[in-house]
N, C-alpha and C positions, 0 to 999 in steps of 0.2 A: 558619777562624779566626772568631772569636764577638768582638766589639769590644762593648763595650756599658755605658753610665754607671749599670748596675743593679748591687747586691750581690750577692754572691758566690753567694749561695742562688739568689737568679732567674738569672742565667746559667750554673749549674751545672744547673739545669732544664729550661732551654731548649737547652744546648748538647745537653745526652743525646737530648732529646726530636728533634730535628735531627740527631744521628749526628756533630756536629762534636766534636772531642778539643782544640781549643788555644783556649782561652778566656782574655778577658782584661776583666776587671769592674772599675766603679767609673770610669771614667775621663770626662775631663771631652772636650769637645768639641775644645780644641785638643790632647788625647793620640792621640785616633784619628786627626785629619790626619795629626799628625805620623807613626803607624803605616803610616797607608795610602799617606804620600807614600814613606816610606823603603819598604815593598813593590815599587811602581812603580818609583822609582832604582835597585833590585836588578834590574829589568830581569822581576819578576811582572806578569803580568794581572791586574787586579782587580776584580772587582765589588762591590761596598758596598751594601750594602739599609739604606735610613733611611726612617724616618718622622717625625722631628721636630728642630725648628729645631735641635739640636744635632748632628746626622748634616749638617746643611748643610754645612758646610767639609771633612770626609770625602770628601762627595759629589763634590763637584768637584774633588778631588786623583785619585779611584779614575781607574782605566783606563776603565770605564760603572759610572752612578752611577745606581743604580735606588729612586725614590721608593716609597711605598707609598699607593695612593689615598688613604688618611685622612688622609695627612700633612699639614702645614704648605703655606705657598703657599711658603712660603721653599724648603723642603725640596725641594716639586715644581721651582723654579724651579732647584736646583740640579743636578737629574740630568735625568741623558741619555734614561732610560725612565719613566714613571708606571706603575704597575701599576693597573689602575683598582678596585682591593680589597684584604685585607688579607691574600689568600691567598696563601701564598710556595709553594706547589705550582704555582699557576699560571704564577709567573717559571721554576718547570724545567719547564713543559710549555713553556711559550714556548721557551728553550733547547732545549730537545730538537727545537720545531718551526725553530727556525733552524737548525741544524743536519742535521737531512734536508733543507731547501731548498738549505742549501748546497750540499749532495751529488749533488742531481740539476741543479742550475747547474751542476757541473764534469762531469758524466756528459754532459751536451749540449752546454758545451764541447767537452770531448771527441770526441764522436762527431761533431761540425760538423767540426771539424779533420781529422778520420780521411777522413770523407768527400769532403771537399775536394781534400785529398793525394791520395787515390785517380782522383777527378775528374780533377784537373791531369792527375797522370801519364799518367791512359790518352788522354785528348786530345793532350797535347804528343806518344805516339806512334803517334797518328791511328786509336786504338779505341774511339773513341768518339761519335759521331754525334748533331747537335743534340737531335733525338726522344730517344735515350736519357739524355741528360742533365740535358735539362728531366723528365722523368719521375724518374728520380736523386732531383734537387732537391726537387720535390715530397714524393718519398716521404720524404725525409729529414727535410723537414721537420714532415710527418704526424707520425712519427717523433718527433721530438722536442716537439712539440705535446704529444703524447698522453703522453708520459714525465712532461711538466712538469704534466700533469690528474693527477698523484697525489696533488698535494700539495691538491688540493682538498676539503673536507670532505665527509663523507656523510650526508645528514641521514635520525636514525633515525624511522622509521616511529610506533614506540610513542608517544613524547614530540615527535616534531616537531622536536628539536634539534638543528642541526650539529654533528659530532662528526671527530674526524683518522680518518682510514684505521686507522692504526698504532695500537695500545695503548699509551700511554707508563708504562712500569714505572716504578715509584720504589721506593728501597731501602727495606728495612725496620728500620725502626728500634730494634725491641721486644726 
């Protein structure tokens, strides 16, 4: 959804250009709280992207309230994230890189637990021997060490820049 106090030409614009379908233009600052708060009361997540003094009150109703660098102090003072530019490709790469984080947090989760349970078990029926289990633990944690080195960046050679492992697709809009 597209909230925005522009006429109907600029947010019929911008929504295509964004691949968004439910637009709603023209509105003043206290319409889109009141949007974003009744969103939230239906029990939605919401993210809200503003950049100025009028997205304030939006901002702090949404679920995460994401500024846009250039925005107002107001603006910034209101959400939860500052983007430090005006680029909104960079809030779904962000997205996309919380979301692999979170994925290999619960893969190590995971596999801590797994190992653990197994641990227990074969001790509590005496198969398992100090030397083998400090060795165990170790690797496990190797292990899980080295799982969690993916999410680190790789810096390319050409340019010198850190860059994700992963390619992050964005849809296409055209």
């Amino acid at each position: 959804m597209l909230f925005t106090g522009d006429n109907q030409t600029v947010a019929d614009a911008v929504a295509q250009s964004l691949g968004i379908k439910e637009v709603a233009f023209e509105l003043l600052p206290e319409d889109k709280r009141a949007r974003v708060k009744s969103l939230v009361a239906a029990g939605s997540t919401v993210a809200m992207v503003g950049d100025g003094i009028n997205d304030a009150p939006a901002l702090s109703e949404a679920s995460v309230g994401v500024a846009m660098g250039s925005g107002t102090d107001v603006t910034r003072e209101s959400a939860d994230v500052v983007l430090l530019g005006n680029d909104l490709v960079k809030f779904v790469e962000t997205l996309a890189i919380a979301k692999r984080t979170r994925k290999i947090i619960w893969q190590n989760f995971a596999g801590t637990i797994l190992v653990d349970a197994v641990g227990i078990s074969l001790a509590a029926f005496g198969m398992l021997n100090p030397l083998f289990a400090a060795f165990i633990h170790v690797a496990s944690e190797l292990t899980f060490i080295l799982n969690s080195a993916r999410l680190l960046p790789v810096v390319d050679s050409a340019t010198g820049w850190a860059r994700m492992r992963r390619n992050i697709v964005l849809p296409n809009n055209s």
